[in-house]
N, C-alpha and C positions, 0 to 999 in steps of 0.2 A: 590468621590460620592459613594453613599453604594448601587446604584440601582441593583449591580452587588450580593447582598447578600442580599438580601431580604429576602432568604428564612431562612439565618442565624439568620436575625433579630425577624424574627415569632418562631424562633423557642422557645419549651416551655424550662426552665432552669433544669437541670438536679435536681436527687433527694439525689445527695451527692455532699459534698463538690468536688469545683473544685480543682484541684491542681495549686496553681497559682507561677511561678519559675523565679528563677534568674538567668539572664548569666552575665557571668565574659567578659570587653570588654577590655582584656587586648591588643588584637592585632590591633586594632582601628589605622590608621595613618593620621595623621594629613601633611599635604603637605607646608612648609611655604616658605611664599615671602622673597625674596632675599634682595628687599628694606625696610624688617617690621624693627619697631621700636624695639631695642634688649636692656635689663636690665644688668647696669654693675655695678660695685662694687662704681661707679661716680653718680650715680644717688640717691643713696642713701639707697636701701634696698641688697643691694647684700648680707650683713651676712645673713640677715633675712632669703633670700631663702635660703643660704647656712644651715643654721639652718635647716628648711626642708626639705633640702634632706639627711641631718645626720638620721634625723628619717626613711626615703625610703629607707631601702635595698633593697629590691625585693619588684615588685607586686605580690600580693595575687590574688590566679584565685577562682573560686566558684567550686565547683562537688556538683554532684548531690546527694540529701541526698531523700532516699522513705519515704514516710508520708502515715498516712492511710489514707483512704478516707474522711473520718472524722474531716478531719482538710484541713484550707489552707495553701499550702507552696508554698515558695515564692524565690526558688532555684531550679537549678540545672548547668549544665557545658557547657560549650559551646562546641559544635559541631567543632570535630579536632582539637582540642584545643591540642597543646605540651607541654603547662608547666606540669612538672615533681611536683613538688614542690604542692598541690593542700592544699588550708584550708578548711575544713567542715564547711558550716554555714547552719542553717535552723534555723527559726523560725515557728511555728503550731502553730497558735489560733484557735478552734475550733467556726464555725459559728451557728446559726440557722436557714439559710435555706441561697442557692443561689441566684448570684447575678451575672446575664451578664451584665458584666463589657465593661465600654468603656472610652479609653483613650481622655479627651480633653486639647491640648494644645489650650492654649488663649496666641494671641500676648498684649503686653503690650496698643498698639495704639487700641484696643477695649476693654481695661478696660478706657481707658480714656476717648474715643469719643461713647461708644455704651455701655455701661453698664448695660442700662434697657435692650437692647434686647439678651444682651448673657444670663440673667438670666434668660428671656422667654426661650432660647435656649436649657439651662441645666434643667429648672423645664417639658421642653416639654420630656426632653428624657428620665428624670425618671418617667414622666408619662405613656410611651409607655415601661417600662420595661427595661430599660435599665439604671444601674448603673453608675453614672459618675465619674469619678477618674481625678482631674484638676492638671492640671501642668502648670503656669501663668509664664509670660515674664514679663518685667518693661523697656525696654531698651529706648523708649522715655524718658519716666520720668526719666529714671537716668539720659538720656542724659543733661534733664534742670534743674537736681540737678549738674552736676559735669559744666556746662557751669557756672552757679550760684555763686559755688565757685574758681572759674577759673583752673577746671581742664579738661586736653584733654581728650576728647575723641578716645580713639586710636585701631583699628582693623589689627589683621592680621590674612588672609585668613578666616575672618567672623567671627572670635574669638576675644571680647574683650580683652584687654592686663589690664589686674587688678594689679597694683600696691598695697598699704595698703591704700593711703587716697581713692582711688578709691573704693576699699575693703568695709572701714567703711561707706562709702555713698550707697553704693549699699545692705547692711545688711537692713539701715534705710528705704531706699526704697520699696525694695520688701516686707518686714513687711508689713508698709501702703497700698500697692495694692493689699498683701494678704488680708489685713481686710476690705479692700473694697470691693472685692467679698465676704468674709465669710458673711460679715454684708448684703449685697442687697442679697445673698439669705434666712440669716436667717429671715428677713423681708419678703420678699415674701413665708414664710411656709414653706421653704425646711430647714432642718436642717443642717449644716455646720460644720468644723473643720481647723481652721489654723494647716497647719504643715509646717512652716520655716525651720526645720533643722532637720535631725537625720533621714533622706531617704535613703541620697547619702555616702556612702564611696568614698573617691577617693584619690588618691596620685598626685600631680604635673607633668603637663603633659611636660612642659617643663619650669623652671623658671626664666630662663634665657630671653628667649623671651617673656612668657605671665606674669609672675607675677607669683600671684594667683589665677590659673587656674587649673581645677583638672578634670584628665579624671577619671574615674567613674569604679570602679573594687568589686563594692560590694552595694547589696540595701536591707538595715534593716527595717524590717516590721511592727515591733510591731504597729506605729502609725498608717497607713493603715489597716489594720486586726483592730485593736480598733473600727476606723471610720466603715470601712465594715459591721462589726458585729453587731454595734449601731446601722446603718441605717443614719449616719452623713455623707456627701458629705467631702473626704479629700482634701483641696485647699494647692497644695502644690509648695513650693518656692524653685527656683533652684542655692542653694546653699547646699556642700556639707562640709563633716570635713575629716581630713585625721586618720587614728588609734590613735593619739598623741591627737586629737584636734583641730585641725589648718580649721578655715575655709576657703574655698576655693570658687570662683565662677564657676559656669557651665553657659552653653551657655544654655538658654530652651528649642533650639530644642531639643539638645545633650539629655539633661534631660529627657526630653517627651519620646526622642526615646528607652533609656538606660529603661526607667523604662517598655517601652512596650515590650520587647525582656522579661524582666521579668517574668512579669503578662499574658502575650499572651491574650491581651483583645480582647473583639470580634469584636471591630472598633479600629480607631483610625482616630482623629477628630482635626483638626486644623485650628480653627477658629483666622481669620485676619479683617483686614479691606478691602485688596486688592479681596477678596471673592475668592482664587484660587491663581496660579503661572504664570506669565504673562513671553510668549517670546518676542524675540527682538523688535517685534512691537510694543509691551504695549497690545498684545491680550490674555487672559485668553484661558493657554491651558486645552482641557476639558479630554483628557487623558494622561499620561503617563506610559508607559508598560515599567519598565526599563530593561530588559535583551535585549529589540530590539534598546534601545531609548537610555540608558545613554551612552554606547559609545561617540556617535555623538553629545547630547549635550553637555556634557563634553568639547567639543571643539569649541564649539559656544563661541563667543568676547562677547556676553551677558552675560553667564554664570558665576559669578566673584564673590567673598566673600559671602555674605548669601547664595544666592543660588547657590555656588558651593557647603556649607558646606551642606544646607541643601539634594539638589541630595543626595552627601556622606553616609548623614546617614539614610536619606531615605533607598538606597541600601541595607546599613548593616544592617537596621531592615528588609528590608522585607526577604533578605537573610534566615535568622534563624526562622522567624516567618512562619506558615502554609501557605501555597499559597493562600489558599482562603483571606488572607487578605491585606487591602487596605488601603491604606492612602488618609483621603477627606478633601480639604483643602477647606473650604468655610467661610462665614461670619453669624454672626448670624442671620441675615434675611433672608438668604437664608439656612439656615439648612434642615425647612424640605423639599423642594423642594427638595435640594440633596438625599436626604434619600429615597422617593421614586418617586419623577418625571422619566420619560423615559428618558430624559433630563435635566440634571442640567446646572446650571449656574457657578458650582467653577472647581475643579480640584482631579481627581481623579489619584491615584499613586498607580500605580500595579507590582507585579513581572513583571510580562508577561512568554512568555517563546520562547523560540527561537528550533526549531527541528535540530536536525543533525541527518545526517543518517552514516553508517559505512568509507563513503567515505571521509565525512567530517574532514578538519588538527584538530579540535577542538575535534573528537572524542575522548572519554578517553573508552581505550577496558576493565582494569580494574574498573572503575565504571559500565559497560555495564554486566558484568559478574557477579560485586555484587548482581545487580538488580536480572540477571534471579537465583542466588541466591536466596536469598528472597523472588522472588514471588513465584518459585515454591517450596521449602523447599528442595533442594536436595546440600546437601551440603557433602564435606570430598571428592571433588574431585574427584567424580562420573562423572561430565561433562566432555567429552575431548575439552577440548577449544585452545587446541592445532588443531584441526578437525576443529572447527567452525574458527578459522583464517583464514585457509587454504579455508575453504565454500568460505568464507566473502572476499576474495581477488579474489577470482574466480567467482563470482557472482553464487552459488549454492545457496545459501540462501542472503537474504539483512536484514539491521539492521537499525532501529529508534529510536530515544528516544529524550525526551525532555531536554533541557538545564539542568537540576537540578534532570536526570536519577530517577525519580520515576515515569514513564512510559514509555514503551518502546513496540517495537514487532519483531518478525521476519518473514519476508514473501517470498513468493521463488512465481518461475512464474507459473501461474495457470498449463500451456500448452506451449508448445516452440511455441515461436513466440507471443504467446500473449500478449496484451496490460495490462490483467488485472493480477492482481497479487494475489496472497493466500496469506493470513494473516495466518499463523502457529501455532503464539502462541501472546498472548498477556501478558505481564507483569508489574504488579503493585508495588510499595514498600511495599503500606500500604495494597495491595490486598482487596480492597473497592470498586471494581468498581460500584458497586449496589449502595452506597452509597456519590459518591463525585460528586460536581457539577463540580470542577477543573480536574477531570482525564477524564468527558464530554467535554471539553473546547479544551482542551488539544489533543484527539485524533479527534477532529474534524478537529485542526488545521490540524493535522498527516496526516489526509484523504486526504484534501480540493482539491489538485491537481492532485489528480490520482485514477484509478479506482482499488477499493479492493472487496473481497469477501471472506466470512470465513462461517464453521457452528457452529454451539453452538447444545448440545442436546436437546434435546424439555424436557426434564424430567429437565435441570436448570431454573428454570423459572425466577428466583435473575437475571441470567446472560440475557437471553434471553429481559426480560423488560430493561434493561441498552443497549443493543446494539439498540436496537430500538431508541433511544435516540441519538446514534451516526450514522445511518447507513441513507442511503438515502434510501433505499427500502429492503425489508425482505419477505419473504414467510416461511410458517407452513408449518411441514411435522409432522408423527405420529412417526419417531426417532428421525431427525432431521431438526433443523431451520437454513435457509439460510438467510444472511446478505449481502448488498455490499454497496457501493459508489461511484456514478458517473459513472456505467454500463449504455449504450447505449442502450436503449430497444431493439433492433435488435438484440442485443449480449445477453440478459439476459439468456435467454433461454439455448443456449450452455454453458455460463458459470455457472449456476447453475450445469449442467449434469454434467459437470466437476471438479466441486467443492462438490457432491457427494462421488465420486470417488477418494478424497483422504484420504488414509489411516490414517494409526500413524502421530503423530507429528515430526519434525527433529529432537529434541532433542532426543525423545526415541532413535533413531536410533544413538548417538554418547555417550549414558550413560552409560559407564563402568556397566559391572556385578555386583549385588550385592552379600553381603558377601558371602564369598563359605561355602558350604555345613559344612565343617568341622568348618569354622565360629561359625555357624548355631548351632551345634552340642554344643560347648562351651556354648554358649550362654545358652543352655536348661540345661546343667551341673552348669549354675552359677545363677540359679534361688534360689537357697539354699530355694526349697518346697514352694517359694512364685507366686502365677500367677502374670501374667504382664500384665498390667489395662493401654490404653490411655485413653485418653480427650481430646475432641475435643470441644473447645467454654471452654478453661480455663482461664475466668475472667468473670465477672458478679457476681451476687448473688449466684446464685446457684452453678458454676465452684468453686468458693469458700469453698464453705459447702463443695463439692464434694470433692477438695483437701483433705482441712480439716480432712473429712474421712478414706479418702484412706492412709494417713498419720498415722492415730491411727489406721491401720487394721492391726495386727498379720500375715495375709494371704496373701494380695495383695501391689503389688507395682509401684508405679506410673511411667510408664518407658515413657509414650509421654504425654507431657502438649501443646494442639496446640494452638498457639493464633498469629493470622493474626498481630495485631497489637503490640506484644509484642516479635514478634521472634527474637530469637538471644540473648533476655537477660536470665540475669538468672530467675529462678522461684521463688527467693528470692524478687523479686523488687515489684512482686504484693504480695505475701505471704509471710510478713518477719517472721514470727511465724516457719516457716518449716526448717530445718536442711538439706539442700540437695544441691547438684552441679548441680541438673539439669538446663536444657536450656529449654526456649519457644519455639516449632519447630511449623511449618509451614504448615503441614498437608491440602491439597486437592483434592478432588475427583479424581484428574488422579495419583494419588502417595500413596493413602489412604493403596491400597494393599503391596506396596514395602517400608511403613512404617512398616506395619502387618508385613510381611515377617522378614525383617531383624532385626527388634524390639523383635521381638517370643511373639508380643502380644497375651494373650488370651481372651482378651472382653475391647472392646469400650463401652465407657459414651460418646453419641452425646448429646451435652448441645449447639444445637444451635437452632436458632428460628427457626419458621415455615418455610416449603417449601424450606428449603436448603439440608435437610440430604440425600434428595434421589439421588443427583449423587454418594455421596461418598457409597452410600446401594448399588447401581449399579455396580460400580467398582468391588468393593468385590463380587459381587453374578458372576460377568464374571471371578472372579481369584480363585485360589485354595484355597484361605486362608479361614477359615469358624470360623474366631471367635464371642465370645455371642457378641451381639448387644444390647444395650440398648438404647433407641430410647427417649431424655423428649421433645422432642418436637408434635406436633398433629399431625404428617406426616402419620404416620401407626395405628392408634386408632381405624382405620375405615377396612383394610384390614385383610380379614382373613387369609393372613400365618402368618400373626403376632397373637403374644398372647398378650393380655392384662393383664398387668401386674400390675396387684390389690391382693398380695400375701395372704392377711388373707382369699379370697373367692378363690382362683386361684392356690391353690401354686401346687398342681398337677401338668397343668398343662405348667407353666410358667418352672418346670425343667426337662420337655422333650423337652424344646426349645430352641433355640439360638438368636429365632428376637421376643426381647420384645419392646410393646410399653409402655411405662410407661405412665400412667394416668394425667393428668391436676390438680392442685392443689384443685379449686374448686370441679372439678370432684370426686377429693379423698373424699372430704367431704359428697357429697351430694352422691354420690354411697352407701357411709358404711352406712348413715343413711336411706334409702330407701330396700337395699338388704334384709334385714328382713321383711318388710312389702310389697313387690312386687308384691305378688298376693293376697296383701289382697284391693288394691285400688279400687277405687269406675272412679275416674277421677283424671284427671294429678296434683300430687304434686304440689305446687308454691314453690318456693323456693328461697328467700332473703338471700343475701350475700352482705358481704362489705369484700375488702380484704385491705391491708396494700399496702400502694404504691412503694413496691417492686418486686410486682407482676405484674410492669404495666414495668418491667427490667430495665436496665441500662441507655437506648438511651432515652433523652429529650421528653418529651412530655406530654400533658393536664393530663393525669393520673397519673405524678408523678411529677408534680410543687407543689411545696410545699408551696408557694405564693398562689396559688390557692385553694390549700386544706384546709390554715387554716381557722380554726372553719366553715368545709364546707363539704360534703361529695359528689363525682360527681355519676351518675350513668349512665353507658353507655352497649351500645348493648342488649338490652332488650328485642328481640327476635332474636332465631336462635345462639345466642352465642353457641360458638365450644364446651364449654362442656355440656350447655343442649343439643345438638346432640350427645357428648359422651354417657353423661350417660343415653341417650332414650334407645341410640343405644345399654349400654352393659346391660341393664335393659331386652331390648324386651319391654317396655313401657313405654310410653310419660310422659316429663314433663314438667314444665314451671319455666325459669331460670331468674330473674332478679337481673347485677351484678352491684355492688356500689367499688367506689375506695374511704376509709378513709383518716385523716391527719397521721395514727399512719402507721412505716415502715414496718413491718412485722407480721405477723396473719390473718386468715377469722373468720369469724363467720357466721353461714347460722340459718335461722332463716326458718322450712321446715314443712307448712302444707299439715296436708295429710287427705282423705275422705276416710275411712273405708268400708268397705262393713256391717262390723255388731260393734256393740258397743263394747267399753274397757273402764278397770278401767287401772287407772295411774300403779299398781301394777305390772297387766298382762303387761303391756305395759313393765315395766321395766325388768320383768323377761324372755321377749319375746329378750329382747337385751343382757340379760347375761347370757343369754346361748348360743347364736347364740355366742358371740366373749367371752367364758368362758375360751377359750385357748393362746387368743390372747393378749399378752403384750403392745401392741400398741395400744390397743382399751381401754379406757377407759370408765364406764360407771358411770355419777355423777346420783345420784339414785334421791337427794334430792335439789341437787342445778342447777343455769344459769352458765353456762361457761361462762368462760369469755375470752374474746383476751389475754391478759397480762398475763393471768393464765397459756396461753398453749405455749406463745410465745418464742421461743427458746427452744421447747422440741420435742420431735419424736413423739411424741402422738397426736391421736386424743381423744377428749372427746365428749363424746355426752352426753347429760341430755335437764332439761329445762323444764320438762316433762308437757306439759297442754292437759287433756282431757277432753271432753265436747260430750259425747255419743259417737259418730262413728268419732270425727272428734280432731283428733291427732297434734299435734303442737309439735315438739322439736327442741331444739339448738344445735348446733356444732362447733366446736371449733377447729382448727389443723395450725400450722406453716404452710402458702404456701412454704417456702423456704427448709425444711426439710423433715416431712411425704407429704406434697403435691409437692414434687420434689425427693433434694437428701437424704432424710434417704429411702425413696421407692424405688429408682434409685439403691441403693445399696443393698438393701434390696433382689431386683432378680437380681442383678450379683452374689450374694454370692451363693443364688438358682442354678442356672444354674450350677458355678461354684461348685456345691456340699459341699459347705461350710457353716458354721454355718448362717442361716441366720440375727442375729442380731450381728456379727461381729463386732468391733468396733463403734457399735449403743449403746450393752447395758450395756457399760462403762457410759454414759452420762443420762441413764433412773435414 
């Protein structure tokens, strides 16, 4: 059932290509019966195999190959993967717009018996936006093909046993049931594409016992990516070739599953006749959570060839695949019921997850250790975990985490004696908690039995809205906010006062000193005359540019790239253009300083969204370290010890400072065009803008579906928008902001009239602008013509022209990259400032 992702399913489709990847299923084992039927040299094909496995010296495993954003790919490596020996594959087609993808396998018994309604099924789910990617069974029909010509039918452990004559009836077969669905949809107006062959790599899984049977170690794109891209539904048949040629058969689930560890689709959908997975009763069970549940059925006398195979590989996909996702095993009549009913009627198949805590035999202390790794970014053996053993065996601190250690915490006791316990620290892999529904699920489980309380500071508000979500009750304070669960009202009260009152975290208290002084000292001797620049929020659009940058600056060098989501790898993997060893670190408001410190940072690029940057501001303004701050998000725009950091009017004072806020990309625009006429207005500018759906960032949503965009333009927030309060605010007077999101990815255009106090000729108007920015390299002024988006798009400059007068009442266009002068060439533009350096520094290599 998918009721469990709803919100996945609403969600809008990202505005670049997905990366869509391949795992290598070399380690896959297959379990066989003692009694199966076994292939001898008597039966008649023994050379044959023998021939095939002359060609199999080794399986081939996949590794990960990085693609741009720009393309789909359709590889990478599997997760603990030991083969040594690794082959590079990647295939990139480049798409025209996305596509959430969803896996459906169809068993063969509802291409036979139900065929008008799986195609209602499929045309319903690409109606609601959802791509569908078919992978079709035949195993009835083969059956009454091969009974036909009197051949057996023969299974071991759920896996057909494919002989050759079996072989060439099963090729004829699945062909015909593929063109049976290609055909009822291309009839019913959805467009379609058989693809029979050239999916599946695979080598013989054992030929001796099954024939021609091929476990699956490689999945080639080209046909899929073709279909994708066209907008064709690919119907595809589960038959594979070996490197040589040699076709083989696959089981469909095997297939369905192999290709979803792939793709990582956003469902994955297996539609039957039986509408779900029936236990020993013959009753449709309506969950299964397998980290709690496969154990135990696994041993169940019911449980025996398909549905032991299928459990199996159920398992190993959900294994590798994101937690959020789920396997929904219904019938075409009941599709959408499952999809969003509160209650379905098929069979839903979940990770699940199981908690251990430190005491648990299944604990693993080095995956526990990884974690607080990772989430908190302190690595190189700074933690004494040697210390925390010792804690962790003496009950000074206690330890949790889920089956699959990407959430975890440590809690020690509120108060001796006490029932309720202090949460210390909580830890994430992907450090989302603001944003996963699974790491909500997850510590609720953590909670459910016992009573917790922790604070959050009132100044995180990302954090503060997510604990609310897991906590059973919370109270505000003006430092900090209290959370608990399962506190007895009677006890609130004390246990609040007491959970005040605790200091530092554990950890700080067992983290090795960082680097010594004389370290320290090195470090600022091996700067060879270049400052040393983080990043924090390095991926997106803008972390990009920003890289980009910093990379082509003379002066500056990129010494921390932080990204939650990409720590640990190299900085190569998101930005293969850069020439460098660095690593993705981990960077978070409680460590922001003793990165500063030991890094001899001298100015942070905060490039993350709204209403995050102020813990990591906080940290730093409590510690010694005082490096320049560049702020692109709206956090500080409004506060005056920040400067505003708009350089062509400001540059004075933006380098007697060290806390810039850097401007809003619209804001850039519409400020430069207005600052020369500011006391000449009569009443508040209007000002039309559409920007590139770039600007609407990375994370999915209505302003950067590109499904929706085409030939469409959206317009949202049409009062009160953050940068008509910007630019009222650095004006000292009002104006009226309305903002539009285009189909095209990057550029504004503002389109900005204004009511004079006394009359102008186009002339005055124009000479009124060039001389006000007659200094200014980045300002350009079109005397004669309309700017245009495309014109300015990917360059540092703003342009302004367009110029329409009409007595007192003034009209001009503007023109400027949001990703560059309305972000990172401005971003850089006041670090070089601050930093007393050239201030178009590796900008005006690119003018």
């Amino acid at each position: 059932m998918l009721r469990n992702s709803n919100k996945l399913i609403k969600s809008v489709i990202k505005n670049e290509s997905t990366l869509l990847k391949c795992k290598n299923n070399n380690q896959r084992v297959v379990n066989y019966s003692s009694s199966s039927t076994s292939i001898t040299s008597g039966n008649g094909i023994y050379s044959q195999i023998k021939k095939i496995e002359e060609f199999v010296s080794k399986k081939p495993s996949v590794t990960k190959v990085s693609s741009s954003s720009a393309t789909i790919n359709f590889n990478t490596s599997k997760s603990g993967s030991t083969n040594t020996t690794a082959v590079d594959y990647s295939k990139s087609v480049k798409i025209k717009d996305q596509k959430q993808i969803v896996l459906v396998k169809i068993g063969g018994g509802v291409i036979e018996s139900d065929i008008s309604s799986l195609i209602g099924s499929l045309n319903f789910l690409k109606k609601i936006g959802l791509f569908p990617i078919v992978v079709h069974g035949g195993g009835p029909q083969l059956n009454a093909e091969l009974a036909a010509a009197g051949e057996p039918a023969e299974y071991v452990e759920g896996l057909r046993v494919t002989p050759p004559s079996v072989l060439a009836i099963a090729q004829r077969v699945f062909l015909r049931e593929n063109l049976k669905i290609v055909e009822a949809l291309e009839s019913s107006g959805t467009k379609a594409r058989p693809v029979t062959q050239g999916v599946y790599q695979a080598t013989p899984l054992d030929p001796k016992l099954y024939g021609f049977v091929g476990n699956v170690t490689k999945i080639h794109t080209d046909a899929l990516a073709s279909c994708i891209t066209n907008d064709y539904v690919p119907v595809i048949s589960s038959l594979a070739m070996t490197p040589e040629g040699q076709v083989l058969n696959i089981n469909a689930d095997v297939a369905a599953l192999e290709l979803a560890k792939s793709i990582n689709p956003l469902k994955i959908l297996f539609i039957n006749t039986t509408a779900g997975m029936k236990d020993g009763d013959g009753k449709v069970m309506q969950h299964i959570k397998l980290d709690e549940q496969y154990a135990d059925l696994m041993k169940q006398p019911w449980v025996k060839h398909g549905t032991k195979l299928k459990l199996k590989e159920f398992k190993s996909c959900l294994d590798v695949l994101p937690p959020s996702t789920s396997i929904t095993i219904t019938s075409p009549d009941l599709l959408m019921k499952e999809l969003f009913a509160k209650d379905g009627s098929g069979t839903t198949v979940e990770r699940g997850e199981v908690m251990h805590s430190h005491e648990s035999p299944s604990f693993d202390e080095t995956k526990f250790f990884a974690l607080i790794e990772k989430s908190t970014g302190t690595k190189g053996g700074r933690i004494d975990y040697q210390q925390l053993k010792t804690d962790l065996s003496k009950g000074v601190v206690k330890a949790f985490v889920n089956s699959h250690y990407t959430a975890g915490i440590l809690v020690r006791p509120l108060s001796s004696g006490s029932s309720v316990s202090y949460v210390d620290q909580f830890f994430f892999f992907n450090n989302s908690i603001q944003s996963t529904e699974d790491s909500e699920s997850v510590f609720k489980k953590m909670f459910e039995n016992s009573s917790y309380i922790w604070k959050e500071s009132s100044n995180n508000q990302l954090n503060n809205e997510w604990f609310k979500k897991i906590a059973t009750g919370f109270i505000t304070g003006a430092t900090n906010n209290i959370f608990w669960t399962n506190i007895d009202t009677n006890k609130i009260e004390n246990s609040i006062k007491e959970c005040l009152s605790q200091s530092s975290t554990y950890l700080s208290g067992i983290t090795k000193a960082a680097s010594s002084k004389s370290a320290s000292e090195k470090l600022l001797q091996d700067k060879n005359h270049k400052f040393r620049v983080g990043l924090i929020g390095a991926r997106g659009f803008t972390g990009g540019n920003l890289v980009r940058l910093i990379d082509g600056h003379p002066n500056l060098e990129l010494a921390i790239a932080s990204s939650s989501t990409n720590f640990g790898k190299p900085i190569t993997t998101e930005f293969p253009q850069l020439k460098s060893n660095l690593k993705f670190d981990n960077v978070k408001p409680e460590n922001i300083d003793i990165f500063t410190r030991d890094h001899g940072i001298d100015g942070w690029f905060m490039a993350l969204p709204d209403k995050i940057s102020s813990p990591y501001i906080q940290t730093l303004e409590n510690s010694s370290e005082s490096p320049v701050l560049v702020d692109l998000s709206s956090d500080h725009r409004f506060n005056e010890k920040w400067t505003y950091g708009q350089p062509e009017t400001n540059r004075a004072a933006i380098k007697e400072s060290k806390l810039i806020a850097n401007p809003g990309c619209y804001a850039t625009g519409m400020f430069l065009t207005l600052k020369p006429f500011v006391n000449d207005l009569v009443t508040p500018p209007s000002c039309f803008g559409i920007s590139g759906y770039s600007g609407a960032g990375s994370k999915p949503s209505e302003k950067n579906d590109p499904t929706r965009l085409s030939d469409n333009i959206l317009p949202y927030k049409l009062v009160q928008h953050t940068h008509e309060l910007e630019v009222s605010h650095q004006l000292g007077s009002p104006i009226y902001f309305m903002p539009h999101v285009g189909q095209f990815f990057q550029g504004i255009t503002l389109t900005i009239s204004m009511e004079l106090k006394y009359p102008m000729t186009k002339e005055q108007v124009v000479e009124r602008y060039q001389k006000f920015y007659q200094n200014e390299p980045l300002i350009k002024i079109d005397k004669d013509g309309i700017p245009e988006v495309k014109s300015n798009s990917g360059k540092h400059t703003v342009t302004i022209g367009g110029f329409a007068v009409n007595g007192n009442h003034l009209v001009v266009v503007t023109t400027l990259d949001n990703l560059l002068k309305g972000a990172a060439t401005q971003a850089l533009q006041n670090m070089n400032i601050c930093l007393g350096l050239d201030e178009l520094a590796s900008i005006k290599n690119e003018l």
